[in-house]
C-alpha positions in Angstrom: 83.5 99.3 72.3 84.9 99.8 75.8 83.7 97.6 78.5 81.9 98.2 81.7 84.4 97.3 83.7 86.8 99.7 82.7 90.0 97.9 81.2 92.7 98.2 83.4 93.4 95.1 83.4 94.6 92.1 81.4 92.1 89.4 83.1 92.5 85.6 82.6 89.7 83.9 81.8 89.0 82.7 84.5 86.0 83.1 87.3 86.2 82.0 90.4 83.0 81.1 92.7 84.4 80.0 96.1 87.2 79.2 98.2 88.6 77.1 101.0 92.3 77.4 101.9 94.6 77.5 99.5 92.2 76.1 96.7 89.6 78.3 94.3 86.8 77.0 92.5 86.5 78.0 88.7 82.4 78.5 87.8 82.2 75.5 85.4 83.9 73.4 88.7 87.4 73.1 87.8 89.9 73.7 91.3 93.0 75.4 91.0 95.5 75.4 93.7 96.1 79.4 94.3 99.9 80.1 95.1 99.2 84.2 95.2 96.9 84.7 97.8 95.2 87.5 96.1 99.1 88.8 95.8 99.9 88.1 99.3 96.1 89.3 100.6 94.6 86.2 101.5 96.8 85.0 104.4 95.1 82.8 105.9 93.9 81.2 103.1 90.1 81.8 101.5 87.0 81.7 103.8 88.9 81.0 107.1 86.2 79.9 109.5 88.1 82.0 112.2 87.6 85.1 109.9 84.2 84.4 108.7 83.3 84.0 112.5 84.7 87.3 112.9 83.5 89.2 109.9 79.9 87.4 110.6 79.3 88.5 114.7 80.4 92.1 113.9 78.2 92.1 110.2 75.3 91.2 112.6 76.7 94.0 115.1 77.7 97.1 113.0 79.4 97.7 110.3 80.2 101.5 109.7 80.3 104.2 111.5 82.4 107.7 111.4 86.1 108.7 112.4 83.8 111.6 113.9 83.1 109.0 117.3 85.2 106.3 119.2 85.8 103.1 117.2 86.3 99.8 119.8 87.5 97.8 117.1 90.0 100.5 115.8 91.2 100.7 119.1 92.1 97.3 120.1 93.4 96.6 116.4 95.9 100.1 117.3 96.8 98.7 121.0 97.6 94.9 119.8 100.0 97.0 116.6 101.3 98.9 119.0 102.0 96.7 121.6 103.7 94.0 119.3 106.0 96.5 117.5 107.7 99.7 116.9 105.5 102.2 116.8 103.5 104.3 119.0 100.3 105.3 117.0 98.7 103.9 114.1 96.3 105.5 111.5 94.4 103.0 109.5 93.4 102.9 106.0 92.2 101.0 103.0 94.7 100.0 101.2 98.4 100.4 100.6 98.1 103.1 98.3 96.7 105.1 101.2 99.3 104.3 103.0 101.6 105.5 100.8 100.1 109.0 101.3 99.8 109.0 104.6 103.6 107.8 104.7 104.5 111.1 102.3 102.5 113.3 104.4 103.7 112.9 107.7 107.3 112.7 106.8 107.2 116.4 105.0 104.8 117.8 107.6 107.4 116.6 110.1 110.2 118.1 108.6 107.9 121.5 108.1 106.7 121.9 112.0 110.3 121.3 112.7 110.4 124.8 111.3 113.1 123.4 108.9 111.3 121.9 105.6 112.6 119.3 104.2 110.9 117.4 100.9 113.8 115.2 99.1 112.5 111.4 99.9 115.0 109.1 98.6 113.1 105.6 96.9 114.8 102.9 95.1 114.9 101.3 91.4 112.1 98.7 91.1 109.9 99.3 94.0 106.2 99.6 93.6 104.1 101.7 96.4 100.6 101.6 94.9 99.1 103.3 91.8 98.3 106.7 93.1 100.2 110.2 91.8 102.4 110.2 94.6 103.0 106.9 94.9 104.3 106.4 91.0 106.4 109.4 91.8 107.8 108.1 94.4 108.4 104.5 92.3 110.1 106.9 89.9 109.1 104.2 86.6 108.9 105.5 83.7 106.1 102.7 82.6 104.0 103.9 85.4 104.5 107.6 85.2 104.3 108.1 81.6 100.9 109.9 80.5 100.1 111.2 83.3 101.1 114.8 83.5 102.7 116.9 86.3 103.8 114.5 89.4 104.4 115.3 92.6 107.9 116.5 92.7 110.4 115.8 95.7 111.5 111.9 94.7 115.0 110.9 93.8 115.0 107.2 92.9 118.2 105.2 93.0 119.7 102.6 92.0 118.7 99.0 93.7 121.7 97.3 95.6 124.2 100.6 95.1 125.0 102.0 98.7 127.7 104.1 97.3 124.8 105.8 95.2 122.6 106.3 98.6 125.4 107.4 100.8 126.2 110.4 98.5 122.6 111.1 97.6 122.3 110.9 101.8 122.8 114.3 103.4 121.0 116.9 105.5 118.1 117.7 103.2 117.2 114.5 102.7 113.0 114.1 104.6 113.4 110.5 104.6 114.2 106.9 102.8 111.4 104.8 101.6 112.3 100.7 101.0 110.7 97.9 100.6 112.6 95.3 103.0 111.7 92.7 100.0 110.5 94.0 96.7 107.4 92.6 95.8 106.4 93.8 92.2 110.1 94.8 91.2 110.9 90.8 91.1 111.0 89.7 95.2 114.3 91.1 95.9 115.3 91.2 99.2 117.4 94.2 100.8 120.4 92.6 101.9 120.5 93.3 106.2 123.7 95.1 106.4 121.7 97.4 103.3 118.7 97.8 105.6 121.1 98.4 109.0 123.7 101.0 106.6 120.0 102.8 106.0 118.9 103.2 109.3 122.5 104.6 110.5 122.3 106.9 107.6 118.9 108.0 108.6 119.8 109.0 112.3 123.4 110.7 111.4 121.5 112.9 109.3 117.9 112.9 111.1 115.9 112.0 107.8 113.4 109.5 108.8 113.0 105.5 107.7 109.7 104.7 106.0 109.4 100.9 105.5 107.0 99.7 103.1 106.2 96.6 104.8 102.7 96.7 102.3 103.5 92.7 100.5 106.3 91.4 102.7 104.8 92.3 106.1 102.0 90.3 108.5 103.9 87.4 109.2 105.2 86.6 105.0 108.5 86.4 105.9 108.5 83.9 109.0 109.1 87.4 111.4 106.0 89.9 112.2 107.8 92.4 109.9 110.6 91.9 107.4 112.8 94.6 109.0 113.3 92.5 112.4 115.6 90.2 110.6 118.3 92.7 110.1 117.3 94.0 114.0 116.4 97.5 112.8 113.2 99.8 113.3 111.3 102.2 111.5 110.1 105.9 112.0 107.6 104.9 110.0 105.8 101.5 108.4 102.8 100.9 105.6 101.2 97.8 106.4 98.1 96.6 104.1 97.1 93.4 102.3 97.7 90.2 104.7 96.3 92.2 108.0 93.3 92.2 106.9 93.0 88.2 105.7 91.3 89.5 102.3 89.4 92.4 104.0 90.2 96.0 102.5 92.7 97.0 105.3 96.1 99.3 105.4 97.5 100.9 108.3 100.4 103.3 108.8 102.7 102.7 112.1 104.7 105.1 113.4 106.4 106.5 116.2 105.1 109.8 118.5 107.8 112.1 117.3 107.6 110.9 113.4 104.0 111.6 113.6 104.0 114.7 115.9 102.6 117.2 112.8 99.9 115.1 112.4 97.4 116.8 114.6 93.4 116.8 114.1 92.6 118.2 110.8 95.7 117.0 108.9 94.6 113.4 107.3 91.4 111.9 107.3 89.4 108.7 106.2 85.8 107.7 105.4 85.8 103.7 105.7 89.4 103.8 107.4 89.2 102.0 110.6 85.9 100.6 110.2 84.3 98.2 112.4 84.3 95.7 110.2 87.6 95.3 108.4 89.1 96.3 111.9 87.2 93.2 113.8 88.9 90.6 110.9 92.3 92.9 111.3 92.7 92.0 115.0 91.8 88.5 114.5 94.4 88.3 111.7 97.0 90.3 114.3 96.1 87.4 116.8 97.0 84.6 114.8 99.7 85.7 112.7 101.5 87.4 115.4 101.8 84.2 117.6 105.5 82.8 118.2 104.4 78.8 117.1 102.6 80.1 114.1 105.8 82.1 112.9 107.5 79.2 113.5 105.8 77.1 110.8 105.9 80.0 108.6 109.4 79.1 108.6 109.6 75.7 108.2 106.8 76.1 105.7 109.4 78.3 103.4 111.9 76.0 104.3 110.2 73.2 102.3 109.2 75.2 100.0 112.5 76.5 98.7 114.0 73.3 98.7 111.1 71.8 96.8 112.0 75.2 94.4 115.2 74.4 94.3 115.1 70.6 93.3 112.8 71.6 90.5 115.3 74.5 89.1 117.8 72.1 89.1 115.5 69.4 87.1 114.7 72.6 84.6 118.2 74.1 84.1 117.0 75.8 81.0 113.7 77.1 82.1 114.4 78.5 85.9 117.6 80.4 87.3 117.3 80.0 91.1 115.0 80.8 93.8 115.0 84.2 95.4 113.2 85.8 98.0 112.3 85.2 101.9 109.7 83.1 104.0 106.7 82.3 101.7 107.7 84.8 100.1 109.5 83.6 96.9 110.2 84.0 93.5 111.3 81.8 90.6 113.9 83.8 88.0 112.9 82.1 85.0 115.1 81.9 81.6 111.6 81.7 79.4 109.0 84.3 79.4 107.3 84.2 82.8 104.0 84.9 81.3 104.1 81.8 79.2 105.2 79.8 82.8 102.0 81.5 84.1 99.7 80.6 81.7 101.2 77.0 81.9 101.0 76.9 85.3 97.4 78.2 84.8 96.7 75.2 82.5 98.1 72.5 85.3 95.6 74.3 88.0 98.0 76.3 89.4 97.6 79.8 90.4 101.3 82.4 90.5 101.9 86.0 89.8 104.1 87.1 87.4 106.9 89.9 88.8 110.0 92.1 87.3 113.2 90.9 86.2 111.1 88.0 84.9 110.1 86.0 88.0 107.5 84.2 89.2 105.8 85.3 92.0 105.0 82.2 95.0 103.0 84.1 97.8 101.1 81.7 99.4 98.6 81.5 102.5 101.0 81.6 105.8 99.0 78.4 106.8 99.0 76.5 103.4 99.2 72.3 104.2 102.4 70.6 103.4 100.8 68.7 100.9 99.5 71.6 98.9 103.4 72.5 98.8 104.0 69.4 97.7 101.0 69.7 94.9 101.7 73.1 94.0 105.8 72.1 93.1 104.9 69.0 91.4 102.3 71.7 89.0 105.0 74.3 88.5 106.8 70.9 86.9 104.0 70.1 84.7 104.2 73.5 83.7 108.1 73.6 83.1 107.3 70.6 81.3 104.7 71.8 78.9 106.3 75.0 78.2 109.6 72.9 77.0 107.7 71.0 74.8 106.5 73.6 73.0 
């Protein structure tokens, strides 16, 4: 018999009942330390007094109300984007699926207006840009894709880490390129820089435009704002979701006037997108994440991390690889099953998310103590441990 909650999922058994910072309470009162942030959602850690402040003065205040009329909140949350990156205009969403769409549209509808339609949008092996038709098309996996009928066509996936492959896949019919700067789900693999700067040269010799899924690896994750402004590139376009909005349902799409010029009134549209709610906790988020000290100990944060990682891969040779990935963002390449690490971490009170390529997934709050570092290695150990003995 099917359950009410339809079965998309393969749940653990567990239930959580509250949170404060990087810890969650199980309902018969055991405390795990969380490591995945909701899968890089919760970045400031769970019930943030800053956010609750936030999400409780507008609750009492409004919490709804139409695209149809002016939105404060959506404003200022589109002025601070703006004013602390790339774009020019922002169009704000739900989640990173959305943004996906949005991202799809207004690169084709750019290319159409131009009076010369172009629909080709190059993606890459292993990414993940949400669970929607056009965003499994555009992933291009045959896990995701299979079952589901006709796609949307106009995707050419290729192969991670092969520039030769992009550069003669890149010509004048190519819409645009759309990369992760870090692969979340595909096993957090960063795009080399001089990968991410050869793209964005590719993209303006042949006018195609750069869409930057900045969905997992964006908000501060990486110790930068964005993950692109390490390699000291830009985007035509960005999809931003999970940490802006602290754990509040909240995407956004960033781009520039002239990549967004088709989209005039009429073309896209959202019923909760931009609401006064999520957008009150989104600019509170912006505000903290975005400052320069804060960034700072983002860094030294990962710093600590990864060596803590990679002290403990070298005390299990046989049952990690290495450490991969960027700021708190970081994965584990493990040698056993990563689902039996997970359920050992699990086990220990530890809380990580399983990836591709058979890595371990550390996403952390951006303001997680040093000491739950500390705590959380010494439980991926007991986990290593216990999984050996077996």
């Amino acid at each position: 018999m099917i359950t009410t909650v339809l079965p998309t999922y393969s749940r653990a058994p567990l239930s959580f009942v509250k949170g404060e910072g990087s810890w969650l309470v199980e309902a018969d009162g055991r405390r795990f330390l969380d490591m995945g942030a909701g899968i890089a959602v919760n970045a400031l850690g769970h019930a943030n007094p800053a956010l609750v402040q936030t999400l409780t003065d507008q609750a009492q205040n409004l919490w709804h109300v139409s695209n149809l009329y002016q939105i404060p909140q959506q404003q200022a949350l589109a002025d601070a984007l703006v004013d602390k990156t790339f774009a020019d205009t922002v169009f704000f969403t739900n989640s990173g699926t959305e943004t996906a769409e949005l991202a799809i549209k207004m690169a084709r509808k750019y290319w159409y207006d131009k009076g010369t339609p172009r629909e080709t949008i190059l993606t890459f092996e292993g990414a993940f840009h949400g669970r929607s038709t056009a965003a499994i098309a555009a992933a291009g996996s045959e896990k995701m894709i299979k079952g589901f009928g006709p796609l949307m066509p106009g995707f050419k996936t290729l192969p991670w880490g092969n520039m030769a492959a992009f550069e003669a896949a890149m010509d004048d019919t190519v819409c645009a390129v759309m990369v992760e700067p870090v692969q979340g789900e595909g096993g957090i693999r960063p795009m080399p820089e001089e990968d991410l700067r050869a793209i964005r040269a590719a993209c303006d010799r042949t006018g195609a435009l750069l869409i930057l899924d900045e969905v997992q690896c964006g908000m501060g994750r990486t110790g930068k704002l964005f993950a692109h402004e390490w390699a000291g590139i830009a985007p035509d376009i960005m999809m931003v979701a999970k940490g802006i909005g602290g754990g509040f349902p909240l995407g956004a799409v960033l781009a520039t006037e002239n990549a967004a010029s088709g989209m005039v009134a009429g073309t896209h549209g959202s019923t909760y997108g931009g609401n006064p709610l999520g957008c009150a906790v989104g600019l509170k988020v912006t505000e903290i994440v975005s400052d320069p000290d804060f960034l700072a100990d983002v860094s030294r944060k990962a710093g600590l991390l990864r060596q803590k990682l990679e002290g403990l891969v070298a005390a299990h040779p046989d049952t990690f690889d290495s450490v991969r990935g960027m700021g708190l963002m970081l994965g584990l390449k493990c040698k056993r099953p990563n689902t039996d690490l997970t359920a050992a971490a699990r086990d220990a009170g530890l809380l990580v998310v399983p990836a591709a390529d058979n890595v371990l997934r550390l996403l952390p709050a951006l303001n997680i103590p040093d000491a739950d570092i500390g705590e959380a290695v010494q439980r991926l150990d007991a986990a290593a441990t216990a999984v050996e003995g077996k």
